[in-house]
C-alpha positions as CSV (number, residue, x, y, z in Angstrom):
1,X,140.0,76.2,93.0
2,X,139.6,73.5,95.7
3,X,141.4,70.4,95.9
4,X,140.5,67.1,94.4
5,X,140.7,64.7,97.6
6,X,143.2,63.0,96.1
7,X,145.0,65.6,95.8
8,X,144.4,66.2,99.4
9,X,145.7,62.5,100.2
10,X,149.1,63.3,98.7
11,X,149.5,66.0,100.1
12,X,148.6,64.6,103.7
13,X,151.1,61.5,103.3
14,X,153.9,63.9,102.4
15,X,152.9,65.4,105.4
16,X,153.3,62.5,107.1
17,X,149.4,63.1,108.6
18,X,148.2,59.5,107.2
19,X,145.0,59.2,109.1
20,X,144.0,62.2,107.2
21,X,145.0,60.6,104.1
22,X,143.2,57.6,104.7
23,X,140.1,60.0,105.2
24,X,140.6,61.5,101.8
25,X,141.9,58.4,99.7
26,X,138.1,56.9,101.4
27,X,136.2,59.9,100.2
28,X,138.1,59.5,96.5
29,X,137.7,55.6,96.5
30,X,133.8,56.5,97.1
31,X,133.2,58.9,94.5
32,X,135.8,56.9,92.1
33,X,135.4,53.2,93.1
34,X,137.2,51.7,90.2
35,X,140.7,53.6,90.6
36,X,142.9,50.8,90.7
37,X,146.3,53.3,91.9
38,X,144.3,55.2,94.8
39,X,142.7,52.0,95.7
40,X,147.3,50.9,96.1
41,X,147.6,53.7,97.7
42,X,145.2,53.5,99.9
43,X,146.2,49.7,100.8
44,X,150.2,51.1,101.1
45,X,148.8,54.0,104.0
46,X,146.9,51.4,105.6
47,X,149.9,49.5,106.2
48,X,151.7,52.2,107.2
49,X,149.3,53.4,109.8
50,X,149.5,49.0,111.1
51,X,147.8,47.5,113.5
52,X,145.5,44.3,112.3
53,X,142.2,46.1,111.2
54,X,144.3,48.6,109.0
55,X,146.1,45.6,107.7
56,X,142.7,44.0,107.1
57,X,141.6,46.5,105.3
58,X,144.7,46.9,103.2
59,X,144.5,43.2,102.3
60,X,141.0,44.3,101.3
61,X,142.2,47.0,98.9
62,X,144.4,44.6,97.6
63,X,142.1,42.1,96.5
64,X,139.3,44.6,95.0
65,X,141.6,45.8,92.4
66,X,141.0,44.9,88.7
67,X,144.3,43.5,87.6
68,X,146.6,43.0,90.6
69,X,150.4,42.9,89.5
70,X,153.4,41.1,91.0
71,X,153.9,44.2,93.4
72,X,150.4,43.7,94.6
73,X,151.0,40.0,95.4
74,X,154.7,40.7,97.2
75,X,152.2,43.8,98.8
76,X,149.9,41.4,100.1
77,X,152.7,38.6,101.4
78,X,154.0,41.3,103.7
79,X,150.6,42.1,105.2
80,X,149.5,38.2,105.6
81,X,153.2,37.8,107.3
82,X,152.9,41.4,109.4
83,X,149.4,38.9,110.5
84,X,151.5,36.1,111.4
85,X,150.1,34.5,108.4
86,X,152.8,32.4,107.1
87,X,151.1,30.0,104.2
88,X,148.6,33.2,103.3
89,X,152.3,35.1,102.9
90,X,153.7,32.1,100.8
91,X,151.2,31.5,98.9
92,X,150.8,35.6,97.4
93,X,154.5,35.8,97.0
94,X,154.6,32.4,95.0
95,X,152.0,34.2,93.2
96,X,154.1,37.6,92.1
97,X,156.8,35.1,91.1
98,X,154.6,33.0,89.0
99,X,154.0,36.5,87.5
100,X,157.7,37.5,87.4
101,X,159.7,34.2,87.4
102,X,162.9,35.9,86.6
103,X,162.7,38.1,89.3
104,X,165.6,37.0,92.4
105,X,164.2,39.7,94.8
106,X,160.9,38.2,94.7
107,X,162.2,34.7,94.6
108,X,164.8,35.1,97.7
109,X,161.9,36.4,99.7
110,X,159.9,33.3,98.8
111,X,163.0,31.1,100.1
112,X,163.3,33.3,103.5
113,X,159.6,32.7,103.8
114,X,159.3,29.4,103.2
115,X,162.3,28.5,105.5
116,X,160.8,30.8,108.1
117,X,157.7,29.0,107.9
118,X,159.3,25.7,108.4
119,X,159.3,24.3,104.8
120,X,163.1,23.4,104.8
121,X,162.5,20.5,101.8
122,X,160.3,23.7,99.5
123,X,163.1,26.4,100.3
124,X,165.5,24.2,99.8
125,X,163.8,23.2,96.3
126,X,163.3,26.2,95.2
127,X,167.0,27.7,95.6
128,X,168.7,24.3,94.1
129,X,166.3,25.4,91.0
130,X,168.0,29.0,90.5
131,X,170.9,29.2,88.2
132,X,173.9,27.9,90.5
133,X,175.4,31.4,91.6
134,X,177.7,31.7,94.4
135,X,175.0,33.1,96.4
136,X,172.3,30.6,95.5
137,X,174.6,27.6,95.9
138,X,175.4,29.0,100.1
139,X,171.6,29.7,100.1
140,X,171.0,25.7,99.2
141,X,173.9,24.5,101.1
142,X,172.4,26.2,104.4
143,X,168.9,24.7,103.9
144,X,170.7,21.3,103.3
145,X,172.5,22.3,106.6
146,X,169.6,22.8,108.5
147,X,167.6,19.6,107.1
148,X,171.1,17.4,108.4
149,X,172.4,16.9,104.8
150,X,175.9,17.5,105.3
151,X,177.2,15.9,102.0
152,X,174.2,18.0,100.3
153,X,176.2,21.0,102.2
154,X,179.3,20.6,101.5
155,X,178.5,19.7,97.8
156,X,176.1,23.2,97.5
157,X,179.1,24.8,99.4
158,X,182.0,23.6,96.7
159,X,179.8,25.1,94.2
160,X,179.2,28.1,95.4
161,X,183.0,28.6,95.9
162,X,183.9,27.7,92.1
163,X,181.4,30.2,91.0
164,X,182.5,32.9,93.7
165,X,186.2,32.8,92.2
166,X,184.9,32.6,88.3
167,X,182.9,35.5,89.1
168,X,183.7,37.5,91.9
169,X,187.2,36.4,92.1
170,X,189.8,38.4,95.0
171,X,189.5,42.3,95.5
172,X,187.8,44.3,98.2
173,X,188.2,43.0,102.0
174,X,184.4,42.7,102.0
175,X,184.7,39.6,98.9
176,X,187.5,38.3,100.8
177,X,185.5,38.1,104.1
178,X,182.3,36.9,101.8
179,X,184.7,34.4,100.8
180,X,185.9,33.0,103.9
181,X,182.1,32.8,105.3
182,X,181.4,29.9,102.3
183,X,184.9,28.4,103.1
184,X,184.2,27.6,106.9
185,X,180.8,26.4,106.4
186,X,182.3,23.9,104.0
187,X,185.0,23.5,106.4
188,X,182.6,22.6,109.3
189,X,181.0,19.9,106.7
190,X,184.6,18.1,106.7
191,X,184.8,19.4,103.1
């Protein structure tokens, strides 16, 4: 019994031969244009093979399918910023978080994009929303850092230490080091 071709496309990515399963996901996509998961797969070996038209077409992919999901969106944010297309990248991911708001993966990627990009004031925004955590409280501290809010800083940075000892407290030499990281930054604030 011969194989399907997407049976072939599996078995060329595990292979690691991914121009032959681009070949095979393109015959399966033509005979089966509405399959949504070879359509992500097909986007996902794109970007794996790289290089602008491949990311093109994965973008493509991405776009055709039915119902795209909040992997999809962070999916297409890597692609628009592997094009050097910063507010394309920003505005997918904002979109997987709209779609999974309580996800902190999705939203600390936002933050490194938008601060990447240049939006201090959004990134800065955006992490003074998040529950104050020791690690969102630095995170908001260092954007107030970089926009010359020292006060903003320091007051981001205190936080962030009263949660780090409520929650994370003394132990490893890792925590301890974690620790002193927040305590010079607020240090070098004249906190």
């Amino acid at each position: 019994m011969p194989y399907s071709p997407l049976q072939l496309a599996e078995a060329f990515i595990r292979a690691g031969e991914l121009v032959d399963a681009l070949d095979a996901l393109d015959a399966h996509l033509t005979a089966q244009p509405a399959d949504d998961e070879a359509r992500r797969l097909r986007a996902s070996v794109q970007q794996r093979i790289g290089g602008a038209d491949h990311l093109r077409a994965a973008l493509a992919d991405l776009a055709a399918l039915t119902l795209p999901s909040a992997d999809d969106h962070a999916q297409e944010s890597v692609l628009h910023y592997e094009l050097d297309d910063w507010a394309a990248a920003c505005h997918a991911l904002e979109t997987a978080c709209a779609l999974r708001p309580h996800d902190e993966r999705l939203t600390e990627r936002l933050v490194w994009l938008l601060e990447k990009g240049g939006d201090l004031a959004a990134a800065r925004a955006l992490a003074e929303a998040q529950p104050v955590t020791w690690r969102w409280a630095q995170t908001a501290g260092d954007l107030a850092r970089a926009q010359g809010d020292d006060g903003g800083a320091a007051a981001h940075y205190r936080a962030a230490l009263a949660d780090f000892d409520l929650r994370a407290g003394a132990g490893s030499a890792f925590m301890t080091h974690l620790r002193a990281q927040i305590t010079e930054k607020l240090a070098a604030m004249g906190g």
